[in-house]
PQR file with spaces between the fields and no chain letter, atoms N, CA, C, O and H, PARSE charges and radii, in Angstrom:
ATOM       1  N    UNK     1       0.855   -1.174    0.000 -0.4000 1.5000
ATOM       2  CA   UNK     1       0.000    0.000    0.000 -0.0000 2.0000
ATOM       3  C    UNK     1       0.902    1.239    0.000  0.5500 1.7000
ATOM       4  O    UNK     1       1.723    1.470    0.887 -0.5500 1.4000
ATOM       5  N    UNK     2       0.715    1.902   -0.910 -0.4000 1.5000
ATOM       6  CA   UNK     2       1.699    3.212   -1.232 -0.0000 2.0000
ATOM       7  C    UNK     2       1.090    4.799   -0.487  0.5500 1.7000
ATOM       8  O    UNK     2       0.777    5.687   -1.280 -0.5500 1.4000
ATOM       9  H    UNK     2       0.047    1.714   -1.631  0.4000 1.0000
ATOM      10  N    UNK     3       1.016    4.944    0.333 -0.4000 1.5000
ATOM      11  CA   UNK     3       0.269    5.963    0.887 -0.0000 2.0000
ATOM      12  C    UNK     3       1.125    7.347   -0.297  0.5500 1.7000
ATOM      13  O    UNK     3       2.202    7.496   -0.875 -0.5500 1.4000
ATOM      14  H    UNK     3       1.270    4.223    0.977  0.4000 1.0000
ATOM      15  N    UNK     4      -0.278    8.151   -0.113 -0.4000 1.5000
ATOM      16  CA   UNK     4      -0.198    9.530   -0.920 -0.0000 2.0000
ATOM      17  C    UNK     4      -0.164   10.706    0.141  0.5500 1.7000
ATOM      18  O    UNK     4      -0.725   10.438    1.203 -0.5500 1.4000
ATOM      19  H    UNK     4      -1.153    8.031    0.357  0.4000 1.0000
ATOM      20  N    UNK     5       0.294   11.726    0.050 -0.4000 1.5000
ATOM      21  CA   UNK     5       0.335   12.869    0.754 -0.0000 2.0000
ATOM      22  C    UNK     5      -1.255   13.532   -0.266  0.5500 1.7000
ATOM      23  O    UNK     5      -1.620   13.308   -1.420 -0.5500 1.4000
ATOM      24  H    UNK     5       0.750   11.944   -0.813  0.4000 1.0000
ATOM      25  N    UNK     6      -1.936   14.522    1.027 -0.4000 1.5000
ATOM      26  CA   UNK     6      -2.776   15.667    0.109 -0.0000 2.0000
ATOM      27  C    UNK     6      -2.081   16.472   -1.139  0.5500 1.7000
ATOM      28  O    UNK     6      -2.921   17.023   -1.850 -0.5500 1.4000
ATOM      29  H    UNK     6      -1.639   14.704    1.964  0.4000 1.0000
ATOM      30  N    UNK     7      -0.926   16.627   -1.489 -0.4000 1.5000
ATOM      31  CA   UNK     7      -0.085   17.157   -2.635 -0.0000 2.0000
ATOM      32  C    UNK     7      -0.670   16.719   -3.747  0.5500 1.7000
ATOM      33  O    UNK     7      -1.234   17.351   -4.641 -0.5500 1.4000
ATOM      34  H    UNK     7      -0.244   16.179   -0.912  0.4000 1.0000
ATOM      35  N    UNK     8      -0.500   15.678   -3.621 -0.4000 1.5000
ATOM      36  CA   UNK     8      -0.025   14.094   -4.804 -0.0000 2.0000
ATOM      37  C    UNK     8      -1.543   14.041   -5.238  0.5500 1.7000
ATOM      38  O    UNK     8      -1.838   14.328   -6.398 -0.5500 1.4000
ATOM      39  H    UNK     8      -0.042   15.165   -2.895  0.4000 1.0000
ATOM      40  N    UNK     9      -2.886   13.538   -3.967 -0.4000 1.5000
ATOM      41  CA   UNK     9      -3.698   13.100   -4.121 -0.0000 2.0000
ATOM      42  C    UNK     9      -4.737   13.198   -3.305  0.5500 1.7000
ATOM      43  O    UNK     9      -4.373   13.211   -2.129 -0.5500 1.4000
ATOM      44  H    UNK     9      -2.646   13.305   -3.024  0.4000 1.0000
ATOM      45  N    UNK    10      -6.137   13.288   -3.485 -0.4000 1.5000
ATOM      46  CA   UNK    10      -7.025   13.371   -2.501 -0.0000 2.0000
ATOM      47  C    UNK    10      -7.062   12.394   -1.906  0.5500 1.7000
ATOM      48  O    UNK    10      -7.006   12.511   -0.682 -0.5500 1.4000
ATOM      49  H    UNK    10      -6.432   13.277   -4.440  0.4000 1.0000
ATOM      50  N    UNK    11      -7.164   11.117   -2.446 -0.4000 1.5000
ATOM      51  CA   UNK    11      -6.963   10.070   -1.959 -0.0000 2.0000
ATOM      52  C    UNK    11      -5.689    9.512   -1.289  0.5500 1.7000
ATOM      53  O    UNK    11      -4.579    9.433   -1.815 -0.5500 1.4000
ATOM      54  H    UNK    11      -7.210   11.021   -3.441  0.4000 1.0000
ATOM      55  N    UNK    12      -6.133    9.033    0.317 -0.4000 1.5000
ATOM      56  CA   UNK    12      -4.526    8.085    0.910 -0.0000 2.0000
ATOM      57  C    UNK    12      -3.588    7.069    0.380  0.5500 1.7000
ATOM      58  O    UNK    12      -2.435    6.893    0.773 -0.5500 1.4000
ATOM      59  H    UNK    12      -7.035    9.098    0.745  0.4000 1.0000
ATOM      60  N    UNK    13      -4.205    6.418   -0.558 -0.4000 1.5000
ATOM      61  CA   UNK    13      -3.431    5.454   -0.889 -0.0000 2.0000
ATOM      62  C    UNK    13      -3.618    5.276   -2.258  0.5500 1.7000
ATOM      63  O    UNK    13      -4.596    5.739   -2.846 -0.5500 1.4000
ATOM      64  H    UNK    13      -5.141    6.560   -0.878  0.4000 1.0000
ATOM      65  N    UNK    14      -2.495    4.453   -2.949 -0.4000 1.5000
ATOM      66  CA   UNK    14      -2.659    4.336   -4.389 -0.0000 2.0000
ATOM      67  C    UNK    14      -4.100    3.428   -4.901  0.5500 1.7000
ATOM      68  O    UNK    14      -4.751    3.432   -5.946 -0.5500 1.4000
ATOM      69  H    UNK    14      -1.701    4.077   -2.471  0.4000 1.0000
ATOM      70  N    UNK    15      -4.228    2.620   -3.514 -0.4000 1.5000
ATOM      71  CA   UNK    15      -5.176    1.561   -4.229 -0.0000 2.0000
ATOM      72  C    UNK    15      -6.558    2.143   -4.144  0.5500 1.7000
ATOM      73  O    UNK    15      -7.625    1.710   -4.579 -0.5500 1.4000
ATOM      74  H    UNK    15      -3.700    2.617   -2.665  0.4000 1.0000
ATOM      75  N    UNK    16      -6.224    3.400   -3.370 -0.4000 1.5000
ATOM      76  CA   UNK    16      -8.025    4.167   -3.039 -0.0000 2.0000
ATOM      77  C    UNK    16      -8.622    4.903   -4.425  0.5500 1.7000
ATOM      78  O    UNK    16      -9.766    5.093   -4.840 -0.5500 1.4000
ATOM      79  H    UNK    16      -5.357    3.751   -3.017  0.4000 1.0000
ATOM      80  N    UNK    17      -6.859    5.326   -5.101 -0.4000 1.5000
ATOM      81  CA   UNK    17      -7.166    6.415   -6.180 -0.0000 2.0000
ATOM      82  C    UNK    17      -7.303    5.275   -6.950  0.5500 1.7000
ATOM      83  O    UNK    17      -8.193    5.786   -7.630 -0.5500 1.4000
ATOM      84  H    UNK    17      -5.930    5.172   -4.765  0.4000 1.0000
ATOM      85  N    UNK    18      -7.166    3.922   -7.541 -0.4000 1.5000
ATOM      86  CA   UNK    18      -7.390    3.101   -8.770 -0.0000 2.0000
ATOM      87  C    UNK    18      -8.549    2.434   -8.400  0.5500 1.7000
ATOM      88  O    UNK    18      -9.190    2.117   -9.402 -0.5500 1.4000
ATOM      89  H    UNK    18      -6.443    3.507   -6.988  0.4000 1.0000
ATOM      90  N    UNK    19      -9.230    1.996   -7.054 -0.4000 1.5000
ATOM      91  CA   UNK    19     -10.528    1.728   -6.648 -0.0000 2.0000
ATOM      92  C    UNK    19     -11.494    2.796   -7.098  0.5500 1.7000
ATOM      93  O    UNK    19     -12.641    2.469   -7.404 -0.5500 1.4000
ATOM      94  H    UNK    19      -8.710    2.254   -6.240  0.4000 1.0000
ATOM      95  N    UNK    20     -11.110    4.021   -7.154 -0.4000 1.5000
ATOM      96  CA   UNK    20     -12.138    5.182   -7.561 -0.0000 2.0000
ATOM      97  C    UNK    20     -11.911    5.245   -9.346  0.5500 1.7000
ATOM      98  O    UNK    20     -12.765    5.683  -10.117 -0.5500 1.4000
ATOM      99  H    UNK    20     -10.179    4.287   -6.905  0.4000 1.0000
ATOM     100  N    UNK    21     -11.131    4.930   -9.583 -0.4000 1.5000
ATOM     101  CA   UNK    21     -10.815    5.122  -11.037 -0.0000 2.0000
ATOM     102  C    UNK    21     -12.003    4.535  -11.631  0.5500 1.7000
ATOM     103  O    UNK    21     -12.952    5.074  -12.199 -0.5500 1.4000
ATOM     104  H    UNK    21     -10.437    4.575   -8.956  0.4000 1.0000
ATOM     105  N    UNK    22     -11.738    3.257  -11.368 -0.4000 1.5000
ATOM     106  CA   UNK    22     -12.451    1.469  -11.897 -0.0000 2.0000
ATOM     107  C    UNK    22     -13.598    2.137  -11.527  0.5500 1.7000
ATOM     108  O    UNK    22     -14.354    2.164  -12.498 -0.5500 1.4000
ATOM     109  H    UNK    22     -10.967    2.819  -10.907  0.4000 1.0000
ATOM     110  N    UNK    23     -14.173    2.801  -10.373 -0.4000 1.5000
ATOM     111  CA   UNK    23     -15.390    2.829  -10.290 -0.0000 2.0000
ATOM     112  C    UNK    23     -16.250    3.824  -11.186  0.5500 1.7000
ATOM     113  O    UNK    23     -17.354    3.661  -11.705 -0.5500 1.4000
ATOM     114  H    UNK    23     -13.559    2.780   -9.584  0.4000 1.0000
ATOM     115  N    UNK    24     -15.319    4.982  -11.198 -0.4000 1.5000
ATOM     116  CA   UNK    24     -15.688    6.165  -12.375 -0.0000 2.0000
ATOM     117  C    UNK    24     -15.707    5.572  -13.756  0.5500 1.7000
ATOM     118  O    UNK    24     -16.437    6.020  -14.641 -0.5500 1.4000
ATOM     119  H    UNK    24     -14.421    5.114  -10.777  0.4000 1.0000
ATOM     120  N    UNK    25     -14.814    4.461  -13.939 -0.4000 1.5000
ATOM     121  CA   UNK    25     -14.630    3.989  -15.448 -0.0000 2.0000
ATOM     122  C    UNK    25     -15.474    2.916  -15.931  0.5500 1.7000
ATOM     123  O    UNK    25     -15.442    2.412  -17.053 -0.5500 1.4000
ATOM     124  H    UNK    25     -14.221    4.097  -13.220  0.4000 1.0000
ATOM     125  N    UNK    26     -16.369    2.570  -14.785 -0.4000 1.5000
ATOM     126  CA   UNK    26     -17.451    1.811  -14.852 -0.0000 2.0000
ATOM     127  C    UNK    26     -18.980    2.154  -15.215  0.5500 1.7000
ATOM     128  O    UNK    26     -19.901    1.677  -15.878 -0.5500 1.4000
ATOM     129  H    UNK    26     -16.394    2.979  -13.874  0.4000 1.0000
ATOM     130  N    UNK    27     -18.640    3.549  -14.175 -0.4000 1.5000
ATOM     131  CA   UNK    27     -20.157    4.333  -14.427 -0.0000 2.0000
ATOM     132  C    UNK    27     -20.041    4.923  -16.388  0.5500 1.7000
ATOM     133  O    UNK    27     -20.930    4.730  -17.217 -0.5500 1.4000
ATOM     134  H    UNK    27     -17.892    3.936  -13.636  0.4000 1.0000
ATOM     135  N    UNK    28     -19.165    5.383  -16.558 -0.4000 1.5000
ATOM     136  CA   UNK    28     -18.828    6.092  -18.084 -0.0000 2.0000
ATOM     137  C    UNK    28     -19.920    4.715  -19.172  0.5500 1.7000
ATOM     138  O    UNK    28     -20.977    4.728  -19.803 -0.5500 1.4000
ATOM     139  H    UNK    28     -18.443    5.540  -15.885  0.4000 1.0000
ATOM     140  N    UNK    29     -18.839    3.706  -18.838 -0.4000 1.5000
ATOM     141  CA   UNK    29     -19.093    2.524  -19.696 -0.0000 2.0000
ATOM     142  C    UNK    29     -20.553    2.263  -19.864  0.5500 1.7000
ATOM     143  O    UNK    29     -21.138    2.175  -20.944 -0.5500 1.4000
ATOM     144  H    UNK    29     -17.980    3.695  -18.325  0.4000 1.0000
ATOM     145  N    UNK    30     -21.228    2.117  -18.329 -0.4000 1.5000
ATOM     146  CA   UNK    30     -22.739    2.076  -17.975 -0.0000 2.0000
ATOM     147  C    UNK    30     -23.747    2.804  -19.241  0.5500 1.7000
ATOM     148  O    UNK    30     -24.519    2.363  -20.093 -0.5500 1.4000
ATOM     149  H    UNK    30     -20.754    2.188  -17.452  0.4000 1.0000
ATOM     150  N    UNK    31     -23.222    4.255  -18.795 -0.4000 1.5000
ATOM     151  CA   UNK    31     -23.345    5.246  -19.457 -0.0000 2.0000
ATOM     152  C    UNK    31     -23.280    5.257  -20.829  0.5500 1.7000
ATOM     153  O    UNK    31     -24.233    5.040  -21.578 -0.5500 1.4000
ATOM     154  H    UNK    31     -22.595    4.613  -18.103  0.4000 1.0000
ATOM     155  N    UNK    32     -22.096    5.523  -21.173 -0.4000 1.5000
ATOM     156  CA   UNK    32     -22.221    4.902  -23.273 -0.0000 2.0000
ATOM     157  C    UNK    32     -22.952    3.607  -23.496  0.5500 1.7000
ATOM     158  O    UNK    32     -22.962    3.393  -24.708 -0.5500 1.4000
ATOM     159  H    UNK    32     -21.322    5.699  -20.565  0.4000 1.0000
ATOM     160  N    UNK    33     -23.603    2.602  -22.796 -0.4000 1.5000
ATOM     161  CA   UNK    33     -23.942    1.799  -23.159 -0.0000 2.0000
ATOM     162  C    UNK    33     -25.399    1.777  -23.184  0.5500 1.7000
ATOM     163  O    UNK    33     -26.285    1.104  -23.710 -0.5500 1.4000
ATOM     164  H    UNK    33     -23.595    2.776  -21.811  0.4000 1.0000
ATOM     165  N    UNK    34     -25.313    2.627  -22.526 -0.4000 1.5000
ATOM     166  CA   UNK    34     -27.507    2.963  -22.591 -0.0000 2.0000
ATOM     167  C    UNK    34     -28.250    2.992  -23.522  0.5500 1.7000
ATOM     168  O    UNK    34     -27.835    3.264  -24.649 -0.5500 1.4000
ATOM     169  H    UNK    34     -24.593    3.174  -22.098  0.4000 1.0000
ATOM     170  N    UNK    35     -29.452    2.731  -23.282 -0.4000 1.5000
ATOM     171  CA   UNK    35     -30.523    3.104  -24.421 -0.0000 2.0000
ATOM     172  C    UNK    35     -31.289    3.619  -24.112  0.5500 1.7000
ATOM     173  O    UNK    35     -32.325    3.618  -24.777 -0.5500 1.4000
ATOM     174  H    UNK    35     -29.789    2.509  -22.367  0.4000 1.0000
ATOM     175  N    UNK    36     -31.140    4.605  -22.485 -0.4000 1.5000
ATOM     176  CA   UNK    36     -32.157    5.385  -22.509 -0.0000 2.0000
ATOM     177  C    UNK    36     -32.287    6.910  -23.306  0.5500 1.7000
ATOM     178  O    UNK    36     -31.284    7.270  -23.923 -0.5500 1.4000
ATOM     179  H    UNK    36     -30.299    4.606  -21.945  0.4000 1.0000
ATOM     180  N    UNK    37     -33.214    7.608  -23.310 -0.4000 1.5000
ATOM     181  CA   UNK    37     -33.178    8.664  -24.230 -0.0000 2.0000
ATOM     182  C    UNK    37     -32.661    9.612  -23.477  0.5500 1.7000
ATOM     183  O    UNK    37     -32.793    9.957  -22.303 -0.5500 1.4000
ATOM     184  H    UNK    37     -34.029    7.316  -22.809  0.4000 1.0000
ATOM     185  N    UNK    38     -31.787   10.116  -24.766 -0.4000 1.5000
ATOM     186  CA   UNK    38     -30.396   11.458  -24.341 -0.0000 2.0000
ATOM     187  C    UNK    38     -31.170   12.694  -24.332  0.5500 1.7000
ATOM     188  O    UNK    38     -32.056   12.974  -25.139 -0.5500 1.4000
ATOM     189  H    UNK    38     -31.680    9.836  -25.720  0.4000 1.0000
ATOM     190  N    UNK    39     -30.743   13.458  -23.295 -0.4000 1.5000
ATOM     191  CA   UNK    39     -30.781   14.615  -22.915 -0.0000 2.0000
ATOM     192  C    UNK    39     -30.308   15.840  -23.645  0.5500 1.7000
ATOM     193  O    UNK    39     -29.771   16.322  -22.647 -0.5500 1.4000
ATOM     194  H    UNK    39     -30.023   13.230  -22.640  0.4000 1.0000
ATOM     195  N    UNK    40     -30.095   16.642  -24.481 -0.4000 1.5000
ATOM     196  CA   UNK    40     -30.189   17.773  -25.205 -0.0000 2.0000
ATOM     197  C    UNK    40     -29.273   18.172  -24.465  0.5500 1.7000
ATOM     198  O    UNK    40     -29.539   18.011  -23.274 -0.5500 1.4000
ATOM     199  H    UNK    40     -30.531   16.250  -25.291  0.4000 1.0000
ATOM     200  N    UNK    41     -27.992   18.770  -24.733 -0.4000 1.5000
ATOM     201  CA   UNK    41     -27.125   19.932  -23.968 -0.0000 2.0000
ATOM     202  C    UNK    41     -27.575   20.859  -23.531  0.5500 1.7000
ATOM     203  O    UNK    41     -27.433   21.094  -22.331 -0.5500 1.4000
ATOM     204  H    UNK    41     -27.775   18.901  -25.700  0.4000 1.0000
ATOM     205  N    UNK    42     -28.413   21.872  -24.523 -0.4000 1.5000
ATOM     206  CA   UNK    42     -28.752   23.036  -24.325 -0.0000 2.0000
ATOM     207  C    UNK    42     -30.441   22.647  -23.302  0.5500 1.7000
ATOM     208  O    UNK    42     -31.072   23.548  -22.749 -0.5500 1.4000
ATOM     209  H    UNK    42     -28.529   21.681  -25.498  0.4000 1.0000
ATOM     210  N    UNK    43     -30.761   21.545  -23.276 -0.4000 1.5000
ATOM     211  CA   UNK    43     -32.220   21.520  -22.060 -0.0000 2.0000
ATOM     212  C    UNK    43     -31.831   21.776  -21.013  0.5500 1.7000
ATOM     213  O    UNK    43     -32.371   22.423  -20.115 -0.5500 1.4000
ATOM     214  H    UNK    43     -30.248   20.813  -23.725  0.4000 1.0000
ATOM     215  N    UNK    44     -30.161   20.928  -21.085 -0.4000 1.5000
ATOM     216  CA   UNK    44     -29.469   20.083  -19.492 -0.0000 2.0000
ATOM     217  C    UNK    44     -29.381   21.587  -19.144  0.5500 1.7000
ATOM     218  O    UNK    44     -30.267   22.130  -18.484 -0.5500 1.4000
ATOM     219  H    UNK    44     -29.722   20.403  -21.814  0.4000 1.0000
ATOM     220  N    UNK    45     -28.366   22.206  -19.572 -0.4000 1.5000
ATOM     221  CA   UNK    45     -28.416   23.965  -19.222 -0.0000 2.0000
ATOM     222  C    UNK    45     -29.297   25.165  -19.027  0.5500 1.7000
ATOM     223  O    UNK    45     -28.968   26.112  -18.313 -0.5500 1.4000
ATOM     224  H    UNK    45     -27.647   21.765  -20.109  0.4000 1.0000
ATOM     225  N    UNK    46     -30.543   25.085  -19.755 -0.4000 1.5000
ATOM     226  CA   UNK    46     -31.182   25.631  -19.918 -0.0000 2.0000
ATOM     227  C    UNK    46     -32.105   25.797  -17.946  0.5500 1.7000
ATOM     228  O    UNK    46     -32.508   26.743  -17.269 -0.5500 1.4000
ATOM     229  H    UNK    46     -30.811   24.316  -20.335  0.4000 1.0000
ATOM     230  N    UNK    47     -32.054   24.579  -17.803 -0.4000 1.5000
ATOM     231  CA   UNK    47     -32.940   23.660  -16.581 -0.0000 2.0000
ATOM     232  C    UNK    47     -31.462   24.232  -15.478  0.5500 1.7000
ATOM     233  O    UNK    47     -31.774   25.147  -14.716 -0.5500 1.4000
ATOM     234  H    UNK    47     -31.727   23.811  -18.354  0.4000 1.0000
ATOM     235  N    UNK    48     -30.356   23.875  -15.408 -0.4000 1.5000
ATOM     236  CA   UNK    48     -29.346   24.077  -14.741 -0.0000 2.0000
ATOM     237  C    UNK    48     -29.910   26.154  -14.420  0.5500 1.7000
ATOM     238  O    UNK    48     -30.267   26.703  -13.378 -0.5500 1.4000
ATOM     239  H    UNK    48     -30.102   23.131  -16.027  0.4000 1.0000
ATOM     240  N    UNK    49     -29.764   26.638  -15.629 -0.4000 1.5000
ATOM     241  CA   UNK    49     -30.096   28.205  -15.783 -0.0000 2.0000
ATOM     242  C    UNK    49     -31.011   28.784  -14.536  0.5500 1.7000
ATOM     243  O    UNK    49     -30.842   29.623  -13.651 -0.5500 1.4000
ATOM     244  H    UNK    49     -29.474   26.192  -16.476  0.4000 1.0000
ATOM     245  N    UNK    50     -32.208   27.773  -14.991 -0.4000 1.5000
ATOM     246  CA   UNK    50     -33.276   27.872  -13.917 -0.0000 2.0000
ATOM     247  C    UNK    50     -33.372   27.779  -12.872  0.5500 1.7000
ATOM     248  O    UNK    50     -34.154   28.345  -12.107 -0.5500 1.4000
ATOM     249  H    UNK    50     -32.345   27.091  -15.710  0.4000 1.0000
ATOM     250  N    UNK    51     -32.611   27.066  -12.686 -0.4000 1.5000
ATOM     251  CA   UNK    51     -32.414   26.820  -10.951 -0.0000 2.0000
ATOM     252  C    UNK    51     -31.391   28.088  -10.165  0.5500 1.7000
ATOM     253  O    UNK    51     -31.550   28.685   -9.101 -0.5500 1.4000
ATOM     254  H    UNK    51     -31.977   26.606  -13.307  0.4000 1.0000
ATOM     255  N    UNK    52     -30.253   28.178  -11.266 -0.4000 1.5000
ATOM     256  CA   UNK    52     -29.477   29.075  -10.593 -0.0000 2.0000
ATOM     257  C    UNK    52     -30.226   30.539  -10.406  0.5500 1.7000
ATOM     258  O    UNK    52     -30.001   31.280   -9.449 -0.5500 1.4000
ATOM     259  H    UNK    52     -30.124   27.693  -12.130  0.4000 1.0000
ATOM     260  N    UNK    53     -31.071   30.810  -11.379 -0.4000 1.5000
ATOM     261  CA   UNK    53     -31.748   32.257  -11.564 -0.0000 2.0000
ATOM     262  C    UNK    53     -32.932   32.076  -10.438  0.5500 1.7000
ATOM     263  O    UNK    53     -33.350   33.104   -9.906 -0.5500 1.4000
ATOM     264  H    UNK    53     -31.254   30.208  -12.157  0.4000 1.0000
ATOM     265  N    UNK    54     -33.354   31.117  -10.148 -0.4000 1.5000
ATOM     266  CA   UNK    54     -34.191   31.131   -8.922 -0.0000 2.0000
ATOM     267  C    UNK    54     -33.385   31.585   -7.432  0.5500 1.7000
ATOM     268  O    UNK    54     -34.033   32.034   -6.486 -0.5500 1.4000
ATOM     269  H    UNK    54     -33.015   30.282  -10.580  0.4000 1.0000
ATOM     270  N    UNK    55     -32.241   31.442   -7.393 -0.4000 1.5000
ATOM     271  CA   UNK    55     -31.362   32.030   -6.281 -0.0000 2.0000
ATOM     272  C    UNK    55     -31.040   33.126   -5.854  0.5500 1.7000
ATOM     273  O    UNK    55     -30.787   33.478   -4.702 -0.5500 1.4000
ATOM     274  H    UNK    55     -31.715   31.077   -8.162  0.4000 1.0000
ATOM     275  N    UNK    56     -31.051   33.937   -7.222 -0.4000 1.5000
ATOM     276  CA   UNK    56     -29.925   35.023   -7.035 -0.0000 2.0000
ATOM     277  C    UNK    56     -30.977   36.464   -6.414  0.5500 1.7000
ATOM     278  O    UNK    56     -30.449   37.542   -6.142 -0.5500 1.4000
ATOM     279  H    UNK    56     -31.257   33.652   -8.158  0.4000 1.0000
């Protein structure tokens, strides 16, 4: 187990940062592999817009 300093890594150890990797590189895969129906960039933002302009 290779411990990391906060410098290097958020994560303590090497095997925490390649356990999170695999897990991020899993969800992606999940993800491109779908068939559910895609979301529009400009909706995803549009909706993101809305929420933030409800704040300010």
């Amino acid at each position: 187990m290779t411990k990391l300093t906060p410098i290097e890594s958020e994560f303590a150890t090497t095997e925490d940062a390649e356990a999170h990797d695999a897990w991020v590189r899993a969800k992606v895969e999940r993800a491109l592999a779908s068939t559910k129906q895609r979301i529009p960039h400009d909706a995803v933002m549009a909706k993101a817009q809305a929420v933030l302009d409800k704040y300010k």
